[in-house]
ROMI-379415 format. One record per atom (N, C-alpha, C): residue in three letters; x, y, z. Coordinates in steps of 0.2 Angstrom, whole numbers, padded with zeros to 4 digits, always signed. Each point is the difference from the previous one (the first is absolute). Example, Ala and Ser with C-alpha at 12.3 -4.5 7.8 and 13.67 -1.06 7.14 Angstrom:
ALA+0066-0028+0039/ALA-0004+0006+0000/ALA+0004+0006+0000/SER-0002+0005-0004/SER+0004+0006+0001/SER-0004+0005+0003/
//
This chain:
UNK+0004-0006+0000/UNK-0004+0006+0000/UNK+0004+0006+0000/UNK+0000+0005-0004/UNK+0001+0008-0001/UNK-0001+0003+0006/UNK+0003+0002+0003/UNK+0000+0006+0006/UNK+0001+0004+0001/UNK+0000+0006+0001/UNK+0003+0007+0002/UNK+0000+0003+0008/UNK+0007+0000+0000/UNK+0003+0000+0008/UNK+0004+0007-0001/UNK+0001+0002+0006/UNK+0005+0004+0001/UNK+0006-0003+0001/UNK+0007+0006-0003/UNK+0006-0003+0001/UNK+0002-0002+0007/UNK-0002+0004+0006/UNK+0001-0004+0007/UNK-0001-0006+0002/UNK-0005-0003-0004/UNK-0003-0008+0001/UNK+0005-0005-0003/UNK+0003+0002-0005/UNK+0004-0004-0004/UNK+0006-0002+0006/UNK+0001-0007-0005/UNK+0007-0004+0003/UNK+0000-0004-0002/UNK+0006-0005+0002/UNK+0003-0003-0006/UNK-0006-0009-0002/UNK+0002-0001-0004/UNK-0004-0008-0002/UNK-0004+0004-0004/UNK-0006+0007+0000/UNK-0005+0001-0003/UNK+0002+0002-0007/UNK-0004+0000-0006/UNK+0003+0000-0008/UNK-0004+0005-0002/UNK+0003+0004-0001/UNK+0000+0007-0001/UNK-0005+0001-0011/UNK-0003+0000+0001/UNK-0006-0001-0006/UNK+0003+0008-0003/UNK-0001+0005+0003/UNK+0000+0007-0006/UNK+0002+0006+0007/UNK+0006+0003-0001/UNK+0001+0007+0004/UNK-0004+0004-0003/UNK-0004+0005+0004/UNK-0004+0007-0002/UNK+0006+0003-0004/UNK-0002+0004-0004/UNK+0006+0007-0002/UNK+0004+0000-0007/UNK+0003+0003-0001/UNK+0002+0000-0005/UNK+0005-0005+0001/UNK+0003-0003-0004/UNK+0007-0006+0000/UNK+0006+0004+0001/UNK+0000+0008-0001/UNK+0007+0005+0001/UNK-0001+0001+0006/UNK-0004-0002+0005/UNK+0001+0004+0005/UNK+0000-0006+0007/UNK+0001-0006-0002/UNK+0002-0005+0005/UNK+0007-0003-0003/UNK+0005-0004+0005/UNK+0004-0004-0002/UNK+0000-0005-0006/UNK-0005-0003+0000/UNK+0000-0005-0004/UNK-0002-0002-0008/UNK+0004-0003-0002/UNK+0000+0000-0008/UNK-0007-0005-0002/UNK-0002-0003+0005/UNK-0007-0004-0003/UNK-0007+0000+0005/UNK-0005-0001+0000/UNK-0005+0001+0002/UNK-0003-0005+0004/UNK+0001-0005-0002/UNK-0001-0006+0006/UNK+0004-0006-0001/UNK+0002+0002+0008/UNK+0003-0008+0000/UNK+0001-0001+0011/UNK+0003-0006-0001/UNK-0002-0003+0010/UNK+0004+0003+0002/UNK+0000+0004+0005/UNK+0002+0005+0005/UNK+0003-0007+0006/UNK+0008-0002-0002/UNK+0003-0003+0004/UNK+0007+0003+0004/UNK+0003+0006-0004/UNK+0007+0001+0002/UNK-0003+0005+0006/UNK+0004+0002+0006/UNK-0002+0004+0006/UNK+0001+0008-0004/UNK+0005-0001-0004/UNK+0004+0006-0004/UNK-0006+0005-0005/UNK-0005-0007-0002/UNK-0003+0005-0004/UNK-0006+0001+0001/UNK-0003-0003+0009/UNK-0003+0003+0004/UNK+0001+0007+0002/UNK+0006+0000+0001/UNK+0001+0008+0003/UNK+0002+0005-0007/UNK-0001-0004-0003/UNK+0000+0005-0007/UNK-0007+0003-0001/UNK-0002-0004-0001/UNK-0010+0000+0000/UNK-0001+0004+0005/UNK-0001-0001+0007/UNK+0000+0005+0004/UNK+0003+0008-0001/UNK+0003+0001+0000/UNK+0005+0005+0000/UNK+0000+0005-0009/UNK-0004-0004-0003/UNK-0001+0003-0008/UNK-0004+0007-0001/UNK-0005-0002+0005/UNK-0007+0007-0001/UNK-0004-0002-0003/UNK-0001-0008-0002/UNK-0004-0005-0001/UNK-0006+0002+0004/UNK-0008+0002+0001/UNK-0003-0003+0006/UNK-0005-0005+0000/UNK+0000-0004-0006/UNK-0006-0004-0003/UNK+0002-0006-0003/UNK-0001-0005+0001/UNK+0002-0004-0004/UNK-0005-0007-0001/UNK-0001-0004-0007/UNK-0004-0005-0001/UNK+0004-0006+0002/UNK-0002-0004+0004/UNK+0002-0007+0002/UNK-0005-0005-0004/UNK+0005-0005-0003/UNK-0004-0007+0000/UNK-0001-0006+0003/UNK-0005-0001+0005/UNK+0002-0005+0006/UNK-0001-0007-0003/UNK+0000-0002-0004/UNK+0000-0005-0004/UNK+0006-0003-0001/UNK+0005+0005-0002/UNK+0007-0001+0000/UNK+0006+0002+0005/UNK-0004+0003+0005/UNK+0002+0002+0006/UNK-0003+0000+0008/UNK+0004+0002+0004/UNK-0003+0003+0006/UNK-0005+0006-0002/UNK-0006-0001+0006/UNK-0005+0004+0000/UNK+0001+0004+0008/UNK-0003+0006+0001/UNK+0002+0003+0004/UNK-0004-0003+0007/UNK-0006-0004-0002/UNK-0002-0005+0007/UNK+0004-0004+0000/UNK+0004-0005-0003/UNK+0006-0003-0001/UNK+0001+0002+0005/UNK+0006+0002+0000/UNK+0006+0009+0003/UNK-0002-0003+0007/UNK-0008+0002+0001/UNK-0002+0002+0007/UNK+0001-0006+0004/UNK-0001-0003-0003/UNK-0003-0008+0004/UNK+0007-0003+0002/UNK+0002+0000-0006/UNK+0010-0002+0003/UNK+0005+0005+0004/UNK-0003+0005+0000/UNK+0003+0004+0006/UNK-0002-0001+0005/UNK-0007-0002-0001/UNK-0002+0000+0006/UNK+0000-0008+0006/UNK+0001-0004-0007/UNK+0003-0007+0004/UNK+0007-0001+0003/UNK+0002+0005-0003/UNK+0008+0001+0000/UNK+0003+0003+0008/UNK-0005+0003+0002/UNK+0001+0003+0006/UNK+0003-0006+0004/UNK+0005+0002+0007/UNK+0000-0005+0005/UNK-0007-0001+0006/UNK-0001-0005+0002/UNK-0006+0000+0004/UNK+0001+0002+0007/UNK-0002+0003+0005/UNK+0001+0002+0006/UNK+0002-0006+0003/UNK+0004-0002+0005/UNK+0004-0004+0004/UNK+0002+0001+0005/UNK-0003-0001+0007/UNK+0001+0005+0006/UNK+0001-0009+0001/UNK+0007-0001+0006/UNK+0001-0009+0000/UNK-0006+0003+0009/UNK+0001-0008+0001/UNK-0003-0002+0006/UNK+0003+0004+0005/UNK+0000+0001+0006/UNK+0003+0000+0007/UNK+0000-0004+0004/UNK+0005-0005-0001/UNK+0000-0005+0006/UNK-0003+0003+0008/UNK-0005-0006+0001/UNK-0002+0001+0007/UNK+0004-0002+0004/UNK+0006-0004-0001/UNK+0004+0001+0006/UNK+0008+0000-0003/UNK+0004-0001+0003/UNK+0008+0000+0000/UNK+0000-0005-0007/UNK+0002+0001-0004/UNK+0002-0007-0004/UNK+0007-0003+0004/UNK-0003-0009-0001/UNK+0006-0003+0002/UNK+0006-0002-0005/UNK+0004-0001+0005/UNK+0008+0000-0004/UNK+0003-0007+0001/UNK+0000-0003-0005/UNK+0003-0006-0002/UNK+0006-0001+0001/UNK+0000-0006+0003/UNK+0009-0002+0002/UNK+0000-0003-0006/UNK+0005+0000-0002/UNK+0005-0004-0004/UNK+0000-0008+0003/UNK-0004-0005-0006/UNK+0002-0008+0005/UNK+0008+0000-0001/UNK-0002-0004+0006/UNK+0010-0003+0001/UNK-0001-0007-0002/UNK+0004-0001-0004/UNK+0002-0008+0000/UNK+0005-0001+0004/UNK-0002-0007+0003/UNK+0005-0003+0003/UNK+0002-0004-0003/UNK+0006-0004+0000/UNK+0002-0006-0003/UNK+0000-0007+0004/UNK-0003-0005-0005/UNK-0003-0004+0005/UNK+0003-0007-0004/UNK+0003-0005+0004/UNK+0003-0006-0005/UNK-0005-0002-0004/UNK+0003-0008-0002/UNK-0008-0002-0005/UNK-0002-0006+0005/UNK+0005-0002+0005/UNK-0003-0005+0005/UNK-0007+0003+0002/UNK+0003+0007+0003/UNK-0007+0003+0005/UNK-0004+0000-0005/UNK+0002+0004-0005/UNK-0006+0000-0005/UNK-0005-0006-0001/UNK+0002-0006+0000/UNK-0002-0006-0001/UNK-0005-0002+0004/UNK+0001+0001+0007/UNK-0004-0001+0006/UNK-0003+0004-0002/UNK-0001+0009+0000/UNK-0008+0001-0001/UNK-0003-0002-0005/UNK+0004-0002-0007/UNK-0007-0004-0005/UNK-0003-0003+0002/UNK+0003-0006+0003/UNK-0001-0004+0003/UNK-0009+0001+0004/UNK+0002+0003+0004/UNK-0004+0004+0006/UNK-0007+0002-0003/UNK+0002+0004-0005/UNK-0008+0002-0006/UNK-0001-0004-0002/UNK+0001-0006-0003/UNK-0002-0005-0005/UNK-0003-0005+0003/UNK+0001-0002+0004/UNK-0006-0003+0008/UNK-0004+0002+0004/
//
């Protein structure tokens, strides 16, 4: 679908269908094509552009934009507040144990 936005709403993925104006008085030597490099974002911005036709068919659309900016966001995260002291782990110690002894507690569990 044919759109007409202003240049503020623009950014990049959307595919630029026709700049308002005459072609001497923007940047660019062609009239549509997908708005990917950051470079020709702020060219477009910054031209005196304030109108421009999007085709959201071949691009982002400006409800697009919104939706993924707005998924993009981080979520609020406040942690828990432990109700009490958190416990602190010892470290197990091994001890070294022959395999005689060993043997006698297999023993021991398997009966």
């Amino acid at each position: 679908m044919i759109k007409k936005v202003n240049v503020n709403e623009v950014c990049l993925g959307m595919y630029i269908h026709e700049l308002r104006g005459n072609w001497l008085e923007h940047p660019f030597w062609k009239k549509s094509f997908k708005l990917d490099d950051p470079k020709d974002l702020q060219k477009l911005i910054h031209s005196g552009v304030h109108e421009i036709w999007i085709d959201t068919n071949k691009g982002l659309d400006v409800a697009a934009v919104a939706v993924v900016s707005e998924s993009a966001k981080e979520p609020e995260f406040e942690p828990e507040k432990p109700e009490s002291e958190p416990v602190k782990m010892q470290p197990a110690i091994k001890k070294q144990v022959s395999f005689d002894d060993e043997l006698v507690v297999a023993k021991k569990n398997t009966h």
